[in-house]
C-alpha positions as CSV (number, residue, x, y, z in Angstrom):
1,X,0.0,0.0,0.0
2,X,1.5,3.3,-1.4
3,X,-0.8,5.9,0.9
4,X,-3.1,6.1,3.9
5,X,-5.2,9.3,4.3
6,X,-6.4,9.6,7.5
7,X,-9.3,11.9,8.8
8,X,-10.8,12.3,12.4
9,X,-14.3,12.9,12.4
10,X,-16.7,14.6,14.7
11,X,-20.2,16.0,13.7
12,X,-19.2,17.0,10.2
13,X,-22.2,16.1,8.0
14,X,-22.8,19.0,6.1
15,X,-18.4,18.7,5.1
16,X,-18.3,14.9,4.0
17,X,-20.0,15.1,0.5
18,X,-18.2,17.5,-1.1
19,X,-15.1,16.1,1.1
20,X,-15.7,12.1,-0.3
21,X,-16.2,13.4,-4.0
22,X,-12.9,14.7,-3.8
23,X,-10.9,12.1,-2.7
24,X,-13.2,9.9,-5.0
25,X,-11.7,11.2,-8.6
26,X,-8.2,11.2,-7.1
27,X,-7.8,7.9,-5.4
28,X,-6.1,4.4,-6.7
29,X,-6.0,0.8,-5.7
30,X,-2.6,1.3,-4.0
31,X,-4.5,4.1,-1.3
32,X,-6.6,3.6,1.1
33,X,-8.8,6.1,3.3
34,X,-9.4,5.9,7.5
35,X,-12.4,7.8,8.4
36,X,-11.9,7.8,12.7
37,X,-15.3,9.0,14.2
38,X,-14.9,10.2,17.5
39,X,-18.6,10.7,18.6
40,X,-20.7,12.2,16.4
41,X,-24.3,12.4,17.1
42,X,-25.2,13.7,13.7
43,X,-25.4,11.6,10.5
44,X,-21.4,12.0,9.8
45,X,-21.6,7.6,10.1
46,X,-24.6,7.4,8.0
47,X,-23.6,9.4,5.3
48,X,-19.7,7.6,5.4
49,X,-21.1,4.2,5.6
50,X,-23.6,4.9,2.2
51,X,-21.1,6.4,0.2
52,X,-18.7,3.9,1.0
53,X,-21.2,0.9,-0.5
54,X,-22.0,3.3,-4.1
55,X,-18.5,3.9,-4.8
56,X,-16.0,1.9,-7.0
57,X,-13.3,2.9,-4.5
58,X,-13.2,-0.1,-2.4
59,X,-10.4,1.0,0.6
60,X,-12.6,2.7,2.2
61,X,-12.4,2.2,6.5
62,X,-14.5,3.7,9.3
63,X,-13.3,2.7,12.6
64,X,-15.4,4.1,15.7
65,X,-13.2,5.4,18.6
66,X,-14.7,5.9,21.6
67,X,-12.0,7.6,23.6
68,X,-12.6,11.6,23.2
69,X,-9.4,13.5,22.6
70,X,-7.5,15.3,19.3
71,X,-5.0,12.6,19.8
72,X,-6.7,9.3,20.2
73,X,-8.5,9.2,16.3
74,X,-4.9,10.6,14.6
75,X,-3.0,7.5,16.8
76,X,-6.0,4.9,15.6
77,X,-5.5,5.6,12.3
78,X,-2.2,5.6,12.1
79,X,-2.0,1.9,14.0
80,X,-4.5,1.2,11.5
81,X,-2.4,2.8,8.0
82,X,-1.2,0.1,5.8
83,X,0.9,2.7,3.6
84,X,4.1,3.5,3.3
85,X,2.9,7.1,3.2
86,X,0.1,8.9,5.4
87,X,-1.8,12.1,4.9
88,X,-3.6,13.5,7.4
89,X,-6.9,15.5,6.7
90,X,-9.7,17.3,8.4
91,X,-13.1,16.2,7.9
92,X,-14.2,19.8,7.1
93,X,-11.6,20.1,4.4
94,X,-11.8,20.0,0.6
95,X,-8.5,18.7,-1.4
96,X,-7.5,19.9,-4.6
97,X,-8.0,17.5,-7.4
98,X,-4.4,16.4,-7.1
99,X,-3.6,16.7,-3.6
100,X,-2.3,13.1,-3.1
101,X,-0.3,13.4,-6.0
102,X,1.3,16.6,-4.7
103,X,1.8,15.0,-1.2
104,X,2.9,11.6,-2.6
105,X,5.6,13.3,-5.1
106,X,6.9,15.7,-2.1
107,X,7.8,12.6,0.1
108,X,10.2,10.9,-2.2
109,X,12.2,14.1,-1.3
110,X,11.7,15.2,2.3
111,X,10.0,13.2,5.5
112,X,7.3,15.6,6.4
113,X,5.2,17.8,4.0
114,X,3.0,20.7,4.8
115,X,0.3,21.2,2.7
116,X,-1.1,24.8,1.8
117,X,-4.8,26.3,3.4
118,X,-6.9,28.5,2.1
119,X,-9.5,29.8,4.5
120,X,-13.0,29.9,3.5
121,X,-16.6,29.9,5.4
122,X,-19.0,27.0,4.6
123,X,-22.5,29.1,5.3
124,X,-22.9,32.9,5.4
125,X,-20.1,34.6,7.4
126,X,-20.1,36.3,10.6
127,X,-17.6,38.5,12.4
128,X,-16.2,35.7,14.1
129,X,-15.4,33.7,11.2
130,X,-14.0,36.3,8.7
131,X,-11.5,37.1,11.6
132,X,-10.6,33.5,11.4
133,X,-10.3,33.4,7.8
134,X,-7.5,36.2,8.0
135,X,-6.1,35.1,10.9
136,X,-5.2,31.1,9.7
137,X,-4.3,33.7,6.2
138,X,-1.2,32.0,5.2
139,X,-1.1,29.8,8.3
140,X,0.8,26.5,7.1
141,X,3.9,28.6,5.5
142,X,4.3,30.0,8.6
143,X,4.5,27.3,11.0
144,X,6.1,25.2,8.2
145,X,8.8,28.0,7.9
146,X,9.0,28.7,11.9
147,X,7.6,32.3,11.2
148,X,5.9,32.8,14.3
149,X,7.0,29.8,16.4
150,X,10.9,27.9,17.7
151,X,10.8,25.5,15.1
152,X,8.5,24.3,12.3
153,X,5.4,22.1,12.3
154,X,2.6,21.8,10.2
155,X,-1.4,21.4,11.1
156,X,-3.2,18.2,10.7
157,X,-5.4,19.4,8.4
158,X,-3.1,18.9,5.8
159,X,-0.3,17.1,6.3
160,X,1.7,13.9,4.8
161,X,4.4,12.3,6.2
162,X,6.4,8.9,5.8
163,X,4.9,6.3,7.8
164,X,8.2,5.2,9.0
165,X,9.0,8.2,11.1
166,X,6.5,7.0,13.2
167,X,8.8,4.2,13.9
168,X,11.2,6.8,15.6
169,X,9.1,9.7,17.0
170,X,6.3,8.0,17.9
171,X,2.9,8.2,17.8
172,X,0.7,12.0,18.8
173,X,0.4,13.1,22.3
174,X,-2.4,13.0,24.2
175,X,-1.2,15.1,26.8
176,X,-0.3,17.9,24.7
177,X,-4.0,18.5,23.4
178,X,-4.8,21.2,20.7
179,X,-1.2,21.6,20.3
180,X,-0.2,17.7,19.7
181,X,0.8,18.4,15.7
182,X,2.9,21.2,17.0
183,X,4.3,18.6,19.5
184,X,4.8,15.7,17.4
185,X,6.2,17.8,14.1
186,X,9.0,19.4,17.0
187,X,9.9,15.3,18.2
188,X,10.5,15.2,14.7
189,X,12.2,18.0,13.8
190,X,14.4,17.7,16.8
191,X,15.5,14.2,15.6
192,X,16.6,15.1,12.1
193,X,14.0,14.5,10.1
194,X,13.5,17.2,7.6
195,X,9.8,19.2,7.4
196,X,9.2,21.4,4.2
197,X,6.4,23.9,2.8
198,X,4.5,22.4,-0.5
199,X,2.6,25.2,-2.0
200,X,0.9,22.6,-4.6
201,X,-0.9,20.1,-2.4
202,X,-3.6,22.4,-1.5
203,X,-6.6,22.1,0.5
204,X,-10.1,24.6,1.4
205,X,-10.4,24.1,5.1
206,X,-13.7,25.7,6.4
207,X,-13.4,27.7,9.6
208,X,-15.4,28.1,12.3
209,X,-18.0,30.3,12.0
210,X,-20.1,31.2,15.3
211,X,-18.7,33.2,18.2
212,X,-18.8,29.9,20.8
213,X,-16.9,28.0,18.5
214,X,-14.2,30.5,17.9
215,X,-13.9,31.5,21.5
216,X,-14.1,27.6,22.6
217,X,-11.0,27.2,19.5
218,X,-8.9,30.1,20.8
219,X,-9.2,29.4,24.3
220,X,-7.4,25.4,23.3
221,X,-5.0,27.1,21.4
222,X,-3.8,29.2,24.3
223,X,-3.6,26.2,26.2
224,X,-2.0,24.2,24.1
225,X,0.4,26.9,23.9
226,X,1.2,27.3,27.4
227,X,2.1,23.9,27.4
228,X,4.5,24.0,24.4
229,X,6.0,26.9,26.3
230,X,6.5,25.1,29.6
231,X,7.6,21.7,27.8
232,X,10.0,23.7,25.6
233,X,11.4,26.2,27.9
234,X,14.9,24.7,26.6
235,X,14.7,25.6,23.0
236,X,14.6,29.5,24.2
237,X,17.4,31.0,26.1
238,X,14.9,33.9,27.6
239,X,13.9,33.9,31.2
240,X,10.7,31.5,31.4
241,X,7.8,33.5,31.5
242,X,5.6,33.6,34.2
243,X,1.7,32.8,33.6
244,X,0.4,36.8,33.8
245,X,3.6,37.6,31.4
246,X,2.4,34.8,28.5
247,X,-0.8,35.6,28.4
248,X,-0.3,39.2,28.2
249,X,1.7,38.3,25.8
250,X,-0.7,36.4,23.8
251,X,-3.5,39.2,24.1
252,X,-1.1,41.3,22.4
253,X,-0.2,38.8,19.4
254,X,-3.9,38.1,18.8
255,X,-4.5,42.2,18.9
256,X,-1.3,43.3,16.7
257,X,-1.8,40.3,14.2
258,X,-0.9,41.8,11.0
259,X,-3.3,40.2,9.0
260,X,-5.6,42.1,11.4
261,X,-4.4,45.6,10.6
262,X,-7.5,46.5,8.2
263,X,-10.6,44.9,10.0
264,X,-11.2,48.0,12.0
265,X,-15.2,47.6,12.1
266,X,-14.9,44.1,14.3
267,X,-12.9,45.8,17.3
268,X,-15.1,43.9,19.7
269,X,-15.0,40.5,18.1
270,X,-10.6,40.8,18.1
271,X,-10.9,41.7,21.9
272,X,-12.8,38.9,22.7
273,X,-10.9,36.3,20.6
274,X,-7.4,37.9,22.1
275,X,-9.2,37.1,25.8
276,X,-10.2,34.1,24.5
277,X,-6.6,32.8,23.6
278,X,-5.1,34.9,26.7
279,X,-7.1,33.0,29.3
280,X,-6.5,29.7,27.5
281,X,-3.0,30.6,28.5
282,X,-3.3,31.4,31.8
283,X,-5.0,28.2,32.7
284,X,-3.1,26.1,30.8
285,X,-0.3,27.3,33.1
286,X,-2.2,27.8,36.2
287,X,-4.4,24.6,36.6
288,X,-4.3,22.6,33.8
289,X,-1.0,21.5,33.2
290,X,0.8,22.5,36.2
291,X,2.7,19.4,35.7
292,X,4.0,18.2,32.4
293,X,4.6,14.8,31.8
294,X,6.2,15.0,28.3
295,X,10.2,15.2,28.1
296,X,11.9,16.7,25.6
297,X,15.3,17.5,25.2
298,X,17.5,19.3,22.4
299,X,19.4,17.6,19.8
300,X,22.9,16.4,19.9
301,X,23.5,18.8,16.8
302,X,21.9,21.4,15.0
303,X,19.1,21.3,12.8
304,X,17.9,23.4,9.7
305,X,14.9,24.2,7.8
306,X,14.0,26.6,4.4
307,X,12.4,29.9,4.7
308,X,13.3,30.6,0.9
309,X,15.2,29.2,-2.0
310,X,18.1,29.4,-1.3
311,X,18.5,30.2,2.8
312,X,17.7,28.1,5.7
313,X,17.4,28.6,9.2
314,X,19.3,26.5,11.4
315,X,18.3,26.1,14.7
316,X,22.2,26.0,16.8
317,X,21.2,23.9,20.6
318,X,22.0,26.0,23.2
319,X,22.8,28.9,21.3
320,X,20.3,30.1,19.3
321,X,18.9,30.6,15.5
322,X,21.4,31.4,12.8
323,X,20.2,32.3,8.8
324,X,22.0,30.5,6.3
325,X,22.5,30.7,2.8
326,X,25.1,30.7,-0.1
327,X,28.3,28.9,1.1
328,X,27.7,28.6,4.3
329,X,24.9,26.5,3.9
330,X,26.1,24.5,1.5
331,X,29.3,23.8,4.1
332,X,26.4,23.4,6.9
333,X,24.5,20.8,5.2
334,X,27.9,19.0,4.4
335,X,29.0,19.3,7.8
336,X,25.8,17.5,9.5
337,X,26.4,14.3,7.3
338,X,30.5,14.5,8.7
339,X,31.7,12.9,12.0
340,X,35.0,14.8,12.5
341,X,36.1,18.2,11.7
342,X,38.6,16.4,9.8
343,X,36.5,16.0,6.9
344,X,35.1,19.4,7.0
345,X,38.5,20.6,6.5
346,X,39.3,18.3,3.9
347,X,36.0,20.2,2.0
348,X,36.8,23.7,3.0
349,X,40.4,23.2,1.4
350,X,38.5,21.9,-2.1
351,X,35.8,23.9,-1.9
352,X,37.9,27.2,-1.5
353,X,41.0,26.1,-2.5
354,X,42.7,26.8,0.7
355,X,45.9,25.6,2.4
356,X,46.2,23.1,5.1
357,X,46.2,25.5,7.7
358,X,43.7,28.0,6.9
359,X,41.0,25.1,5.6
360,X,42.1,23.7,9.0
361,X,41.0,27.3,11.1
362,X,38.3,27.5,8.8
363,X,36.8,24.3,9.6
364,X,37.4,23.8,13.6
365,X,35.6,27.4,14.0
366,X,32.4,26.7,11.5
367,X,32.3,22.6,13.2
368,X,32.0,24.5,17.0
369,X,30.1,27.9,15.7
370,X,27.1,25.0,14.8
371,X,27.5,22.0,17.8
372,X,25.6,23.0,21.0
C-alpha cells in the first residue's frame, strides 16, 4: 500500500459530501482512506457508511473510537495505515483535485510535508469567522517555515508524512491536546527528520464560524500553547515567563496580528478572541498542566529548515537561531552528514582552495560555531 489518508471525524455532516467526491476522482488501488469517528451524534456515520457501498473505491475504513481527545482518532488511524505514506486531513476540508499526487511526489524528497490552506466559510459569514479566515491567512507557510513559532510544524489538516518516522518519533500526544501536531512535528524536527512547505498540495479548510466556537478554539490554542511553552522552555534562552507575562503576551499577538491591521469595524469581536486565547493561557499554566509529563530534550547537533530558495534557518542547541545561505549553507548541510572536523577541513580546502592551515582554522571554528 503506497498511501493512507487519515481523517478524524466529529459532527461534520454538512463537510463529508463534497469532502468524499474529492478524494473519490483522485484515489487508486494502491491508497486507502481511515475515516476515525470520534462521537458524532449527527449523520457523519450514516452518510460515510452509504457512500462507501455506491463507490468503485473499495479501501474505504471507518473505525469508531470511543476515547474523546485530538490525539486518540490521529493515533487509531495511524496503527490502523497500511501505507508506506500517510496524509492526514480534516473532515471539514476539501482537497484539490491532485492533492495526493502533490503529497505523494513531495515525500520521495523530504519526511514531512505541509500542505497549503486557504480559509474559506461553509454558510454565510459572521464576524467571528471572517477574523478566522484572516487570521489562519497563510497559516501553514508560517508554521512550516517557523515564522511565528521555535521551530516548524505543520497542522493536521493537511499534512503527509512517511509512515516510518512513526517508527522513531512515535505516535501524537495525548497530553499535549490542541497543540499535539505542534508537539509531534517538533519530536520530529528535533531528531533530524527534515519538514518542508509544498505550495501545490492544496486544501479549502472551512473555519469556524459562530462566536462559541471561535472563542471555545482560541481558548485550546492558548492552552496548548502554554504547554509548548512550559515543555520547551529549553529551546529559548529567555527567562521562562511567568503565567500573567504569557498571556499578556498572547492578548497582544492576537490584537497586533498583521493580518488584522484593516478589519477595523470588528474591534469587539478581536478583543474577545485575544481574551479568549489569553485566558486559554493562563489556565493552561495555572491549573491545567501545572505538571508536564512529556520530556523533551534538544538535539545532539543542530538542525535546519528553508524559509526561501536558497536560505535556511538553522536552529544551533544552546545557542540560538542562525540564517544560512550561499556557502555557508552548503558547508552546513555538508558538515551535518561528517563525523570529524577532519572532513570538513578536507571540504573547505577543495571547496575554497585553501591551504592546510587555513581550511584547517576554517573548519574547527564553522564545526564549534554549529554544535551545541
Amino acid at each position: 500500500m503506497k498511501t493512507s489518508i487519515i481523517i478524524p471525524v466529529l459532527n461534520e455532516e454538512k463537510f463529508l459530501p463534497d469532502l468524499l467526491l474529492s478524494l473519490e476522482i483522485q484515489l487508486s488501488k494502491n491508497q486507502e482512506v481511515i475515516f476515525v469517528d470520534n462521537g458524532s451524534t449527527d449523520n457523519s456515520k450514516k452518510i460515510l457508511t452509504s457512500f462507501f457501498k455506491k463507490s468503485k473505491f473499495k479501501n474505504w475504513h471507518l473505525i469508531i473510537e470511543k476515547k474523546l481527545g485530538f490525539a486518540k482518532p490521529l493515533n487509531t488511524g495511524v496503527k490502523k495505515a497500511k501505507g508506506q505514506n500517510l496524509i492526514f486531513l480534516d473532515a471539514d476540508t476539501l482537497p484539490s483535485k491532485n492533492l495526493i499526487r502533490e503529497h505523494e511526489t513531495y515525500l520521495e524528497k523530504v519526511d514531512i510535508s505541509v500542505g497549503s490552506t486557504n480559509s474559506k466559510i461553509f454558510d454565510a459569514p459572521t464576524n467571528y469567522g471572517k477574523l478566522a479566515c484572516l487570521l489562519f491567512e497563510g497559516h501553514s507557510e508560517r508554521t512550516a517555515k517557523a515564522l511565528a513559532h521555535a521551530l516548524p510544524w505543520g497542522p493536521t489538516c493537511n499534512l503527509a508524512v512517511k509512515h516510518s518516522v512513526f517508527h522513531t518519533v512515535g505516535i501524537f500526544s495525548e497530553a499535549a491536546a490542541g497543540a499535539m501536531d505542534i508537539d509531534w512535528c517538533w519530536r520530529a524536527v528535533l531528531q533530524g527528520f527534515q519538514i518542508e512547505y509544498n505550495e501545490a498540495a492544496k486544501i479549502t479548510h472551512y473555519r469556524r464560524n459562530t462566536r462559541s466556537e471561535i472563542i471555545n478554539q482560541f481558548e485550546r490554542y492558548g492552552m496548548g500553547e502554554a504547554w509548548l511553552l512550559r515543555t520547551y522552555q529549553f529551546l529559548s534562552d529567555e527567562p521562562r515567563l511567568s503565567a500573567l507575562e504569557a498571556s499578556l503576551d498572547a492578548f497582544q499577538r492576537i490584537r497586533k496580528h498583521p493580518n488584522l491591521s484593516q478589519a477595523t469595524d470588528t474591534r469587539l469581536e478581536i478583543e474577545e478572541i485575544a481574551v479568549a486565547f489569553s485566558s486559554g493561557i493562563r489556565a493552561g499554566y495555572e491549573s491545567a498542566y501545572k505538571k508536564c509529563p512529556q520530556k523533551r530534550k534538544n538535539p545532539k547537533k543542530s538542525i535546519g529548515w528553508p524559509v526561501k530558495d536558497s536560505e535556511w534557518t538553522i536552529y544551533v542547541p544552546q545557542k540560538g537561531i542562525v540564517n544560512l545561505s550561499g556557502d555557508q549553507l552548503a558547508m552546513w548541510k555538508k558538515m551535518s552528514k561528517m563525523k570529524s572536523v577532519k572532513q570538513l577541513a578536507s571540504e573547505f580546502r577543495s571547496h575554497f582552495h585553501l591551504s592546510q592551515s587555513a581550511a584547517d582554522a576554517e573548519a574547527k571554528e564553522f564545526w564549534r560555531a554549529f554544535l551545541p
